[in-house]
LOVO-414779 format. One record per residue (C-alpha): z, x, y; residue in one letter. Coordinates in pm, whole numbers, plus 50000, padded with zeros to 5 digits. Each point is the difference from the previous one (the first is absolute). Layout:
BEGIN
ZXYA...
***
This chain:
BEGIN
500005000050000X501085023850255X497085020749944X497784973850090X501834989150296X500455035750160X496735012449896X497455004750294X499745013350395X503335006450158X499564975050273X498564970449833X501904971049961X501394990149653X502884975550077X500494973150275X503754983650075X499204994850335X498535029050122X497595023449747X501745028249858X497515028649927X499725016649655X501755034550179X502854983050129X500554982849706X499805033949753X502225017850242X502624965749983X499455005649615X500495036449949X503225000550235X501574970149776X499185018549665X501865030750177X502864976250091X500294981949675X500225035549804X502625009750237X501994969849859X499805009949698X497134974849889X497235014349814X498374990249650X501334969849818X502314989550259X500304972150167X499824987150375X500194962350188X498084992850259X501574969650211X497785002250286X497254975450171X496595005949975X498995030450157X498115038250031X503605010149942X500624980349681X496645014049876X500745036450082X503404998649799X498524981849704X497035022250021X502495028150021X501884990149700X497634993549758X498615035950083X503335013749908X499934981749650X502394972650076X500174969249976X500034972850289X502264970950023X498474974050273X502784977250127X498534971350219X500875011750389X501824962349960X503064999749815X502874994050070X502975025249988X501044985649680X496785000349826X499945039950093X502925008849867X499514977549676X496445018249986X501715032350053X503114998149757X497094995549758X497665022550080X502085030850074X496995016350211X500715035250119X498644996050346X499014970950205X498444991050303X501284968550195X498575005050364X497114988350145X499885033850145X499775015949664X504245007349976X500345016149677X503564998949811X500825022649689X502814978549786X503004974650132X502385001550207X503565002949855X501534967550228X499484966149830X497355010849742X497574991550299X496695022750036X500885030950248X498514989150376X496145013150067X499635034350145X497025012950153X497795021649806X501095028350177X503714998149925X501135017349667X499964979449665X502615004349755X499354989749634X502144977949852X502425018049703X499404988749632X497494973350084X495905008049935X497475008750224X
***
């Protein structure tokens, strides 16, 4: 898939949410997540969950993690807090993103069993002990 997609010219467009995003821009978006999702620890046969509304965003990160050899996890940008953390207790992914910015989280938080807050994807991600990536 994401050979198809990001083949061709840097500057042509080959996504639209809103505004085109061209085929550079959207390689560079991919190859930074891919860096930031091995830096979490995620990498083949782990798993991450995307909770995010449709954007070039969303596609870089699944892009990203399907290069790495992991799986992807789409929660609908809709739920409600409950439904998360249901989806979560069950799913045990090893990173997440829950932003429409692209926040990317690496395990739970240790209050309340509740999924850690979003950080930006510049901020450090910790893995979470014992669970899988």
């Amino acid at each position: 898939m994401d050979e198809q997609l990001l083949a061709g010219p840097d500057g042509e467009p080959c996504l639209r949410f809103g505004a085109p995003v061209a085929r550079g821009t959207l390689r560079a978006l991919v190859a930074e997540r891919q860096r930031q999702l091995a830096a979490a620890g995620l990498g083949e046969h782990g798993t991450v969950a995307l909770r995010m509304p449709p954007s070039a965003e969303f596609v870089a990160v699944l892009l990203a993690a399907w290069r790495s050899g992991a799986q992807a996890v789409l929660l609908d940008h809709r739920l409600t807090t409950v439904e998360v953390d249901r989806a979560v207790d069950r799913l045990h992914p090893g990173c997440w993103s829950n932003s429409p910015t692209g926040g990317l989280r690496s395990g739970r938080s240790r209050t309340a069993g509740r999924p850690a807050p979003s950080t930006p994807w510049s901020s450090s991600v910790r893995a979470r002990p014992g669970r899988p990536r």
